[in-house]
Each structure stands twice: as structure tokens, then as C-alpha cells.
C-alpha positions in Angstrom: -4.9 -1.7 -21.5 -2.3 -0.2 -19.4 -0.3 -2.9 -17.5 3.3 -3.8 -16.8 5.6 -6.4 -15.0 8.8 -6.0 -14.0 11.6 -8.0 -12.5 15.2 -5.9 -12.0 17.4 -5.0 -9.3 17.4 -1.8 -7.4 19.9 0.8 -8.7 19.6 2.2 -5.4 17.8 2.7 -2.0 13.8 3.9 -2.0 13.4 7.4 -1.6 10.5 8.0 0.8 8.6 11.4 1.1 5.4 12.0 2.4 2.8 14.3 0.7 1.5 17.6 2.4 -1.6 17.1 2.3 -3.0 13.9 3.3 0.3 12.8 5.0 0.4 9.8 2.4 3.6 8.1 1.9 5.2 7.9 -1.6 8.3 6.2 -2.5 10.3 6.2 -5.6 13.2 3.8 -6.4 15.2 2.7 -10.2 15.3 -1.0 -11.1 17.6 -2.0 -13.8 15.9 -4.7 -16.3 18.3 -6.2 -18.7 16.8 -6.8 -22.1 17.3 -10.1 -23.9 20.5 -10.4 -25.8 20.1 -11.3 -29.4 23.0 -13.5 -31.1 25.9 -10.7 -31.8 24.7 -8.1 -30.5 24.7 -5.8 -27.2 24.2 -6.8 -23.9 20.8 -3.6 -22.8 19.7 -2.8 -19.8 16.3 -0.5 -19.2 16.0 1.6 -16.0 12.4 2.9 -15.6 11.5 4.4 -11.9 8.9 3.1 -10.0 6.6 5.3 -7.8 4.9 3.5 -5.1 2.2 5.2 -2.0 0.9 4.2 1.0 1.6 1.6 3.4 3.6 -0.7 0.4 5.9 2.6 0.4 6.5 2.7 3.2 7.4 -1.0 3.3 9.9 -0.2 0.3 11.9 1.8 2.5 12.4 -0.1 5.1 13.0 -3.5 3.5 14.5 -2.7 0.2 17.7 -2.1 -0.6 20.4 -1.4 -3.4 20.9 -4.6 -4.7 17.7 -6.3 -4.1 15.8 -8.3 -6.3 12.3 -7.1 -6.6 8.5 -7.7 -9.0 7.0 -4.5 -9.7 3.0 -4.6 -11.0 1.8 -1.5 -12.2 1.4 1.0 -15.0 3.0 3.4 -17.2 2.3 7.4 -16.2 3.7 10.0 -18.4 4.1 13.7 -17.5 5.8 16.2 -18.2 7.9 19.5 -16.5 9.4 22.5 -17.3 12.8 23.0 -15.6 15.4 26.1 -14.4 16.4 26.7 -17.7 12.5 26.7 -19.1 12.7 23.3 -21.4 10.2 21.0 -21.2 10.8 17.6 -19.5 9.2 14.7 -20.5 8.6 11.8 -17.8 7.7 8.1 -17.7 7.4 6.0 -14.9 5.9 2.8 -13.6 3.5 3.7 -10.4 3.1 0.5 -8.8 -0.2 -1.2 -7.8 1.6 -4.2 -6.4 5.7 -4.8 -5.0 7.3 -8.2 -4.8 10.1 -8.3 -2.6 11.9 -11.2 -4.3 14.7 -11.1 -1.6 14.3 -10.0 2.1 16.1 -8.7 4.7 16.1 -5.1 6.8 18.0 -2.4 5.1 21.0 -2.8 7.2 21.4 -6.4 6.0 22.7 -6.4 2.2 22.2 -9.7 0.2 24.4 -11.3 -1.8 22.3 -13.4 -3.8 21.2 -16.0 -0.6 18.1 -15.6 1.5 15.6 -15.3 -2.0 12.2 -15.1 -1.4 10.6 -17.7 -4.2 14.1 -18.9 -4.6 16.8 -21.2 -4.0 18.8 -19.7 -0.8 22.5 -20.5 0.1 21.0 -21.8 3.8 20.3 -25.2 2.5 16.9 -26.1 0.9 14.2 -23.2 0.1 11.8 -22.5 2.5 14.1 -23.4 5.7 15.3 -20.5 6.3 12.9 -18.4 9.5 15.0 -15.4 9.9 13.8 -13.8 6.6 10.4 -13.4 7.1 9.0 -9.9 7.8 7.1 -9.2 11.0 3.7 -11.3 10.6 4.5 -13.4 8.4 6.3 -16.8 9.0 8.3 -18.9 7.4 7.9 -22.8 6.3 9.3 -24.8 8.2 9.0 -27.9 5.7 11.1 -28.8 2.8 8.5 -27.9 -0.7 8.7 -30.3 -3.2 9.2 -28.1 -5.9 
């Protein structure tokens, strides 16, 4: 079985390309995971990249951000490459099956921790908040109970 879960932070914005052949869109972005801290010792922090295609791609680009909290779904890929200097490079990455984007906004906007998506938001109770809902989808106007 081949599965992972992630929940991190982007390192930095999505890179999006598009493929030359069948036009599809693939992005690529870093999320930084800390590890659980043990008593004494280190605080750790994981950085795995995520490659994602198609139309969730190209939703990455335009509606993640450095910063944002996100829930990658996926699996593991390794590869490898030989670079300039002829060594062999050794890759792992997540490709992503399903994205979560765990706080919203457009790219320009950058959150500071308010307007979560699944979590409590600085604009008063969860759920109340309309202007962070992406296009076709809208937001609850009631207060949920839990």
C-alpha cells in the first residue's frame, strides 16, 4: 500500500508549468511538516514536495500561497536523475491525488492565521465568514454547532 497524508504549510508559492504534450497542467510546491517533539529533544521539521496535475493544479496556483495551511492526499514516487556534473540524483516526492486548501484566499491576499477553512477564524464564529469561499462554492451562513 502506497498512501500518504499530509498537513504543513507552504514553504513557498506553487510552481505551475504545463506539459508539451497534452497541454496538462502540473504544479509543484514544499510544505514544511514538523515532526512530534519527544521530551528533550529537537524540535524537526520534514519538507517533502508535492506534485499535483490537472485542473487541482491549476487551482494550487491561483489560490495557494506561502504561508497557507494546506492537506495533501497522495503517494510517494521515487526517481532518480543524473545532473551537469554526471552524479546520480535521487528523488522523492508526494504526487497528490487530492488538495485540501485548509485556509483560503486569492494569491494576492496573505493570511495570517484568520479566515481557516475547517477552522476557527478571527471574523467571529466559523462558518460566518462569505468572502472566503472560492467561486461556486458558498459559504454557511449559520453558526455550526461544533
Amino acid at each position: 500500500m502506497n498512501s500518504v497524508v499530509l498537513i504543513g504549510r507552504l514553504t513557498r508559492d506553487p510552481e505551475l508549468r504545463y506539459t508539451a504534450g497534452s497541454q496538462m497542467a502540473v504544479a509543484s510546491f514544499t510544505v514544511a511538516i514538523d515532526r512530534p517533539v519527544r521530551a528533550g529533544g529537537e524540535k524537526q521539521t520534514d519538507f517533502p514536495r508535492v506534485t499535483v496535475f490537472g485542473k487541482q493544479a491549476e487551482n494550487c496556483e491561483k489560490f495557494l500561497a506561502k504561508g497557507r495551511l494546506v492537506g495533501v492526499q497522495g503517494r510517494i514516487q521515487t526517481g532518480s536523475y543524473t545532473n551537469k556534473d554526471g552524479v546520480t540524483v535521487y528523488t522523492t516526492d508526494v504526487v497528490a491525488d487530492r488538495v485540501e486548501f485548509l485556509e483560503w484566499g486569492d494569491r494576492g491576499e496573505r493570511s495570517q492565521g484568520g479566515g481557516s477553512y475547517g477552522g476557527g477564524s478571527q471574523g467571529g464564529p466559523q462558518g460566518s465568514r462569505t468572502d472566503d469561499a472560492p467561486s461556486g462554492f458558498s459559504a454557511i451562513e449559520e453558526d455550526i454547532p461544533f
